[in-house]
C-alpha positions as a Python dict, from the first residue, in 0.01 Angstrom:
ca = {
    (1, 'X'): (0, 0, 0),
    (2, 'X'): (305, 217, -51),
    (3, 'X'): (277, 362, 338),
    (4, 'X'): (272, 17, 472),
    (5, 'X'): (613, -42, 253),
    (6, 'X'): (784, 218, 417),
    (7, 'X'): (646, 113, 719),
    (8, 'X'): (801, -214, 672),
    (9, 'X'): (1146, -21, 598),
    (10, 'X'): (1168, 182, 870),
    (11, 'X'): (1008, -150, 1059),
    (12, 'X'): (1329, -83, 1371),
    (13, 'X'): (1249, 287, 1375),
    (14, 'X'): (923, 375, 1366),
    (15, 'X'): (757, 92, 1600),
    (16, 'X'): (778, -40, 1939),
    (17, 'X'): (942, -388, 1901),
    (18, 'X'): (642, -649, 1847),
    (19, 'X'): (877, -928, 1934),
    (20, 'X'): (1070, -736, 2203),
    (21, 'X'): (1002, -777, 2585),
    (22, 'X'): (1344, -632, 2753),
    (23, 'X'): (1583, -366, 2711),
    (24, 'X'): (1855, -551, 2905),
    (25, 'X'): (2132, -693, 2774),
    (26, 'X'): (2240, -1095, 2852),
    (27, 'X'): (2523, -1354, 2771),
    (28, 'X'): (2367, -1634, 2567),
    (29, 'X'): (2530, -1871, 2804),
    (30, 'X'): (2339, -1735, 3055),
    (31, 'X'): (1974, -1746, 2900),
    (32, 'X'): (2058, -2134, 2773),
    (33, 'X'): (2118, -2173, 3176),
    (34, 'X'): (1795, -1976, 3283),
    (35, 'X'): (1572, -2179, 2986),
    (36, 'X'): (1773, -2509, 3104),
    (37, 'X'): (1657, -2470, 3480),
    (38, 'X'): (1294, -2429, 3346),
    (39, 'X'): (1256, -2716, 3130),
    (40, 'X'): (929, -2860, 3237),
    (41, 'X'): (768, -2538, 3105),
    (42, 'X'): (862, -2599, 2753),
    (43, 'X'): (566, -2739, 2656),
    (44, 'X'): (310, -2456, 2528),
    (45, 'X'): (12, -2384, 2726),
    (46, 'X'): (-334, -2431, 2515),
    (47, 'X'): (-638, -2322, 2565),
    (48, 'X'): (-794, -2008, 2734),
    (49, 'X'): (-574, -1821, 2910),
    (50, 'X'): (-590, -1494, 3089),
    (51, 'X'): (-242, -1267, 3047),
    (52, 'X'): (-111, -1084, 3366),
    (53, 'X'): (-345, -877, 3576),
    (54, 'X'): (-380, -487, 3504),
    (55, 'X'): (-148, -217, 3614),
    (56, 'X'): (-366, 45, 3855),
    (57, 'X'): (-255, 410, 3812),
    (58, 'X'): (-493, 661, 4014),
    (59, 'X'): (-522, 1063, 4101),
    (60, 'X'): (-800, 1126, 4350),
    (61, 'X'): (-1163, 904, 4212),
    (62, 'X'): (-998, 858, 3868),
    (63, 'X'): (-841, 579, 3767),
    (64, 'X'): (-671, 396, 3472),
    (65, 'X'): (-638, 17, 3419),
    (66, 'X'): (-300, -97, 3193),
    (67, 'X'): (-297, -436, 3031),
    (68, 'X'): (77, -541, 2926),
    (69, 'X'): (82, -708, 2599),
    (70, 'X'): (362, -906, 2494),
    (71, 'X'): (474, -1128, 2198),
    (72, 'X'): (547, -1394, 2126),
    (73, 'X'): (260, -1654, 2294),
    (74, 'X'): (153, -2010, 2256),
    (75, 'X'): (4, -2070, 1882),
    (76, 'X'): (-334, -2084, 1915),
    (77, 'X'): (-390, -2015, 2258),
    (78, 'X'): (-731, -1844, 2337),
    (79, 'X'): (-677, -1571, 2544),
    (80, 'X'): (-955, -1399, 2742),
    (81, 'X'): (-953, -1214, 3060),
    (82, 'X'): (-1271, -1171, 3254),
    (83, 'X'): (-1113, -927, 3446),
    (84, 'X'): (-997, -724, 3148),
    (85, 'X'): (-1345, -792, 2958),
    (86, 'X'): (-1535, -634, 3301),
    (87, 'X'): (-1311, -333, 3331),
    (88, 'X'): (-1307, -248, 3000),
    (89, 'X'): (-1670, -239, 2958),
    (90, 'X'): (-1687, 8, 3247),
    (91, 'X'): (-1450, 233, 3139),
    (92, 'X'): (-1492, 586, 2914),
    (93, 'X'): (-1211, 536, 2706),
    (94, 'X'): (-943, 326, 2536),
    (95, 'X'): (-605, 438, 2481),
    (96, 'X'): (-416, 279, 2199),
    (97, 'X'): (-70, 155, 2232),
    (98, 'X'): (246, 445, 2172),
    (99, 'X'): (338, 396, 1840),
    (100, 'X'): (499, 605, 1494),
    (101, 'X'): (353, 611, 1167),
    (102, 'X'): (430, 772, 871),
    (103, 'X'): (121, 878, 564),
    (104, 'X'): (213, 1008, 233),
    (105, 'X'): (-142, 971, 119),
    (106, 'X'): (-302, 744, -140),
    (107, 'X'): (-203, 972, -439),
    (108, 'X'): (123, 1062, -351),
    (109, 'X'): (177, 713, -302),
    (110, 'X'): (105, 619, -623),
    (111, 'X'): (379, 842, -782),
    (112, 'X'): (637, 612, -547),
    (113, 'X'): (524, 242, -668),
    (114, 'X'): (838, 245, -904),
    (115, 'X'): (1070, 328, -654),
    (116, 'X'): (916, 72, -409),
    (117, 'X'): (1051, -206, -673),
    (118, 'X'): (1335, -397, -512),
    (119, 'X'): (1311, -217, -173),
    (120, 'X'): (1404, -528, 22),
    (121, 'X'): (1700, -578, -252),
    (122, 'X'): (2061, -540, -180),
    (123, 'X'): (2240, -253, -375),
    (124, 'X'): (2413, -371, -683),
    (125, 'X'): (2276, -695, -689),
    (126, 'X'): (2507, -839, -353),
    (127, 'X'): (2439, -1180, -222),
    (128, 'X'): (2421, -1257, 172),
    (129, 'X'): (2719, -1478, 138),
    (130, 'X'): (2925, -1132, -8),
    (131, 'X'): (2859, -941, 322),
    (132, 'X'): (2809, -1124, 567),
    (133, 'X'): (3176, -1312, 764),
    (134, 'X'): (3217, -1656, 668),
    (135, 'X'): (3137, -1770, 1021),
    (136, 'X'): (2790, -1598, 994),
    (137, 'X'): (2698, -1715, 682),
    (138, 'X'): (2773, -2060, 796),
    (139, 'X'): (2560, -2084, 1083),
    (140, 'X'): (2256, -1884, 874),
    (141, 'X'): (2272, -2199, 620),
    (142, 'X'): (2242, -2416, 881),
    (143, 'X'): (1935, -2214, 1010),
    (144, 'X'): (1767, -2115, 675),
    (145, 'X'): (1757, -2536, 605),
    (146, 'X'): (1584, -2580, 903),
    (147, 'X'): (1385, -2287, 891),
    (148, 'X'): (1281, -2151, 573),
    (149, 'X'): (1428, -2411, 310),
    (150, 'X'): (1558, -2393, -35),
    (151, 'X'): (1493, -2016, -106),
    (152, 'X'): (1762, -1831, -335),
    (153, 'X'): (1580, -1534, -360),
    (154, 'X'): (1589, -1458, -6),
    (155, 'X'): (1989, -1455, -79),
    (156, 'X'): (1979, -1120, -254),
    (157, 'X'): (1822, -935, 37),
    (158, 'X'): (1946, -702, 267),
    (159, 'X'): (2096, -904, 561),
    (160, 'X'): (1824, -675, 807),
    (161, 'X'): (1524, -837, 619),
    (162, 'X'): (1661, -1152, 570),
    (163, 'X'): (1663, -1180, 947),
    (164, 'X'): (1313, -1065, 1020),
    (165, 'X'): (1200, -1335, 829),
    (166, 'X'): (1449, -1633, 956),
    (167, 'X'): (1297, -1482, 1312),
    (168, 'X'): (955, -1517, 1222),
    (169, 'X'): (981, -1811, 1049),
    (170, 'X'): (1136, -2003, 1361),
    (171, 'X'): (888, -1871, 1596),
    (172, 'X'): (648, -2041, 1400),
    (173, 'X'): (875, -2323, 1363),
    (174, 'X'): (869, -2348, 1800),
    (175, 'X'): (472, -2279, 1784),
    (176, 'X'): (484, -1964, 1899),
    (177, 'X'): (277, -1677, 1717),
    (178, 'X'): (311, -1318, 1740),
    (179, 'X'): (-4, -1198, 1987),
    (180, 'X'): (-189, -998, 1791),
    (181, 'X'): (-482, -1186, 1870),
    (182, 'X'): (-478, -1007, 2250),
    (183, 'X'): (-500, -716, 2021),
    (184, 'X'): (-787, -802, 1830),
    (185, 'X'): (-993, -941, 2124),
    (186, 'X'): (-931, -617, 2295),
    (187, 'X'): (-1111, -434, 1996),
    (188, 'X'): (-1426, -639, 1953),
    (189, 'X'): (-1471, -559, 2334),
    (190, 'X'): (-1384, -146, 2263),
    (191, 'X'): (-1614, -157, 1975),
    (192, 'X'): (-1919, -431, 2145),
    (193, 'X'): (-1889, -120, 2433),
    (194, 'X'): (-1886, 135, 2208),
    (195, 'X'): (-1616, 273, 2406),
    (196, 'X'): (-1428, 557, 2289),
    (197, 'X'): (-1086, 470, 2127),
    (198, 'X'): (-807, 726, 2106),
    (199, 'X'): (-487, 688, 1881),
    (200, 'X'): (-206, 820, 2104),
    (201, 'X'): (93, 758, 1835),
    (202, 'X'): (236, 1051, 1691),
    (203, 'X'): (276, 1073, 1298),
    (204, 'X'): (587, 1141, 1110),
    (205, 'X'): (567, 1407, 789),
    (206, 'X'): (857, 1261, 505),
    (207, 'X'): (929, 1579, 323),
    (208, 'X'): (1056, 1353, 69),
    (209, 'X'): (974, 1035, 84),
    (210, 'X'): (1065, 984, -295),
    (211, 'X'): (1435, 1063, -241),
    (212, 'X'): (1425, 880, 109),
    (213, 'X'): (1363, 584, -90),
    (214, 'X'): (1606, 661, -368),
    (215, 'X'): (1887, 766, -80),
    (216, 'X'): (1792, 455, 73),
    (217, 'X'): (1819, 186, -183),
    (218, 'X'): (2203, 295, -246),
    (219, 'X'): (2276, 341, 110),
    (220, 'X'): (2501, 94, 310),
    (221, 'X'): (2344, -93, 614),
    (222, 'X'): (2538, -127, 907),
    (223, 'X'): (2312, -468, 989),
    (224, 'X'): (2543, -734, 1030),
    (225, 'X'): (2524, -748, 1373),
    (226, 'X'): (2085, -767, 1348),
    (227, 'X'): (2200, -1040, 1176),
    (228, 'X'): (2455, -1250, 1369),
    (229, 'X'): (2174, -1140, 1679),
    (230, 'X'): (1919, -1284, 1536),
    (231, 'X'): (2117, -1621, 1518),
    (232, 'X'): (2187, -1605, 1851),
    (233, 'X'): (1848, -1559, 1944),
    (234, 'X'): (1728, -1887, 1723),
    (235, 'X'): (2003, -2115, 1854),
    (236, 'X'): (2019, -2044, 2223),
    (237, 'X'): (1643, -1891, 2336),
    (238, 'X'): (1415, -2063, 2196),
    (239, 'X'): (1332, -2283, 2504),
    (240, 'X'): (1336, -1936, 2698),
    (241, 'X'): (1136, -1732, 2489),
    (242, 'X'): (854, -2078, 2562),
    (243, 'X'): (927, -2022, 2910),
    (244, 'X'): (825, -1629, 2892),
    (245, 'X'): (548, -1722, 2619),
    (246, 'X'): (356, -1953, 2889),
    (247, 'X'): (457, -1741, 3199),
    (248, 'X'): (292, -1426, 3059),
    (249, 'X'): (8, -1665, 2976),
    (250, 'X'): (-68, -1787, 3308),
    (251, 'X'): (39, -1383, 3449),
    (252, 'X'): (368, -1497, 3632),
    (253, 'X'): (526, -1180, 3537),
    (254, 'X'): (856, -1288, 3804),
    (255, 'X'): (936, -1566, 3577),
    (256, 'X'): (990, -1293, 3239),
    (257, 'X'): (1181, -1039, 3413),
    (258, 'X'): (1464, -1277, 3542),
    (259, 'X'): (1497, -1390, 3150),
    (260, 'X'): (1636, -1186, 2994),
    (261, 'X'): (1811, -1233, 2603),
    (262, 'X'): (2076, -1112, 2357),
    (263, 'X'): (1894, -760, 2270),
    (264, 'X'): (1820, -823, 1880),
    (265, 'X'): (1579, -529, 1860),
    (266, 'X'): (1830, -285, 1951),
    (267, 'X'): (2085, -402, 1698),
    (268, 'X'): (1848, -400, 1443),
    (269, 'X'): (1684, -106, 1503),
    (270, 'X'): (2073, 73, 1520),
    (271, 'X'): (2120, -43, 1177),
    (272, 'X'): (1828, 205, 1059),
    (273, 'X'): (1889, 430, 1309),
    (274, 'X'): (2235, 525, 1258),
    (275, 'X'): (2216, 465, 896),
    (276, 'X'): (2307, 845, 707),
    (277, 'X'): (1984, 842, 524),
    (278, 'X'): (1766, 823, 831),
    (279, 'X'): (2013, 1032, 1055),
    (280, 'X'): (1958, 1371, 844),
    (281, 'X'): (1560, 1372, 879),
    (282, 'X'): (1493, 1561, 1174),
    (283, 'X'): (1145, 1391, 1203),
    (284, 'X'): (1313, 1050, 1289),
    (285, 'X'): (1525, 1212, 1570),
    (286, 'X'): (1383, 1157, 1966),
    (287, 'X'): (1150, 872, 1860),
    (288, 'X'): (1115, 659, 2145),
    (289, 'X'): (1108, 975, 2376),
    (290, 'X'): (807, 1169, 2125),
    (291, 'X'): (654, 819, 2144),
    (292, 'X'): (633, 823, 2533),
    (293, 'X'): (568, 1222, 2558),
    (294, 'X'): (275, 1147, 2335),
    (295, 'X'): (117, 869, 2535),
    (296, 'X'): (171, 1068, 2872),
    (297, 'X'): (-34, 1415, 2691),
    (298, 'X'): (-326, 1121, 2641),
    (299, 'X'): (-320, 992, 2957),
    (300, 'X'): (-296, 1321, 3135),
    (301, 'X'): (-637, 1430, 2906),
    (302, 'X'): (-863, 1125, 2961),
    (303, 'X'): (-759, 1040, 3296),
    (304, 'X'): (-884, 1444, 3376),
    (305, 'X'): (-1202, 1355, 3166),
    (306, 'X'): (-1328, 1033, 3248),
    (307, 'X'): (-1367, 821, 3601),
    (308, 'X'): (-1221, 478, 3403),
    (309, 'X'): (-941, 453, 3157),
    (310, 'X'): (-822, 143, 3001),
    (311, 'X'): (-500, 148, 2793),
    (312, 'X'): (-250, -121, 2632),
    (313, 'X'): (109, -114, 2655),
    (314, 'X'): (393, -357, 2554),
    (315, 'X'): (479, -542, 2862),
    (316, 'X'): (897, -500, 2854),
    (317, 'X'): (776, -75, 2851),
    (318, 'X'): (582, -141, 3198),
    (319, 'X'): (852, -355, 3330),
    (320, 'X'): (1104, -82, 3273),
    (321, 'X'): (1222, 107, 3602),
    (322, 'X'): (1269, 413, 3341),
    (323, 'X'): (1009, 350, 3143),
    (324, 'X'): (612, 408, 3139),
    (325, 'X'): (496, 346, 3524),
    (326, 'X'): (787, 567, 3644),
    (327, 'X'): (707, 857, 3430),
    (328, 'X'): (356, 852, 3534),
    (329, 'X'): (439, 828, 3903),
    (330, 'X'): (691, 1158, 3844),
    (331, 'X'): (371, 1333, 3733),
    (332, 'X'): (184, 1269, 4052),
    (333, 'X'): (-16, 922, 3936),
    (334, 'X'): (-34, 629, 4252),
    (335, 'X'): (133, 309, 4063),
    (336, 'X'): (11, 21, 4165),
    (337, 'X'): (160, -313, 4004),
    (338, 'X'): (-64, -629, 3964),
    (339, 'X'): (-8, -915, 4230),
}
């Protein structure tokens, strides 16, 4: 219990965006055009759909098969791949996403509970209304109405969580969910195979997680701007984030990469990362980098052990010309993107 409550504090830090699909920056203005143009895709797709076809990366006769996920996709949409379902049954092994995690174990855990209390909380008892600027505050009434409703607790919390859940809330609101369900599908098929699953995130050691906690709930949050992003995202891209939701449904992976949106994640993750009580533990420093490094040692290992290799990967990581697919191809792998 207490892990998965620092989990949910260092929520920016220690995991790959869920709800994040680019790393590009874009003008509102610009998505509200690009979601405008596309209007007759705004209405969800339903039933079974497929996803985008596999990445191919080979060396000699071996060969690994990478399914981008993404989030978030049509509420309840049924997603299932035959072509995923028939490769993955053939293959050796399954490599998990990259990912960060951090363990204190169950009985050290215990001994935090107290200092858990209030962890969402703003120091000294501040409202939303006494940090955030007028003009923000304005247009998050306007959204919480519509969104969440008459909720004063939610007024007391730390403008960074208070976002979070406005976001979630109005993806729900659209009918959009956040595609874990690809996940789980993926699973029953690893574990109907009884196909080999390796972890390939790395796992952070807290020295202290007791004083993190402590330094944390009387540390300032630099998380204004998560904030005023996250508004941005819920008044101008919600039509566009349908449009990407039903194009990486029916695997038209052109339509995603020319829509790109205001780049919440990294605001929000910059208000834990830069905040002084993460910045002096040198076992949140290089994250994304030990993340990547991590997955790359995996896929070195299996694809030298095994003929087939199937791994998930968050789509906007794939689509990145810096990101997964190039590193792979600087260590000798043939790419080869789907059609």
């Amino acid at each position: 219990m207490t892990s998965r409550l620092i989990a949910i504090l260092f929520l920016a830090v220690l995991a790959a965006p869920a709800w994040s699909q680019s790393t590009s920056e874009a003008a509102p203005a610009a998505d509200a055009a690009n979601a405008s143009e596309a209007a007759p895709e705004k209405i969800l797709v339903v039933g079974q759909r497929p996803g985008p076809g596999l990445w191919k990366v080979s060396k000699g006769d071996h060969v690994m098969w990478v399914f981008g996920t993404y989030g978030p996709l049509p509420k309840g949409m049924e997603w299932r791949s035959q072509q995923v379902e028939a490769i993955l049954a053939q293959s050796q092994e399954y490599l998990t996403p990259p990912s960060a995690g951090a363990s204190v174990g169950f009985f050290r855990g215990l001994t935090l509970l107290p200092h858990v209390i209030g962890l969402k909380k703003n120091p000294d008892g501040a409202r939303l209304k006494d940090l955030l600027p007028a003009d923000v505050y304005a247009r998050w009434e306007v959204l919480k109405a519509k969104y969440i409703g008459d909720d004063d607790g939610i007024e007391r919390e730390r403008p960074l969580f208070a976002a979070e859940q406005l976001f979630r809330s109005g993806l729900t609101h659209a009918g959009l969910s956040n595609g874990s369900e690809v996940y789980a599908a993926i699973e029953k098929i690893v574990k109907k195979n009884n196909i080999k699953k390796t972890p390939t995130g790395i796992k952070l050691e807290i020295s202290d997680p007791r004083q993190m906690i402590k330094d944390y709930k009387k540390s300032t949050l630099d998380d204004v701007a998560c904030f005023a992003k996250t508004l941005d995202r819920l008044e101008t891209d919600i039509d566009a984030m349908r449009v990407r939701a039903n194009a990486w449904a029916k695997g038209d992976l052109a339509v995603i990469e020319k829509l790109d949106y205001t780049d919440r994640e990294t605001a929000c993750g910059n208000a834990i990362r830069n905040a002084e009580f993460v910045k002096s533990k040198p076992e949140f420093r290089d994250m994304e980098a030990r993340m990547q490094e991590a997955w790359l040692a995996a896929v070195d290992k299996s694809m030298a052990a095994n003929a087939s290799t199937f791994a998930i990967v968050p789509l906007h990581k794939l689509l990145d010309p810096k990101g997964m697919m190039a590193a792979l191809q600087a260590r000798g792998y043939t790419v080869e993107r789907p059609e």
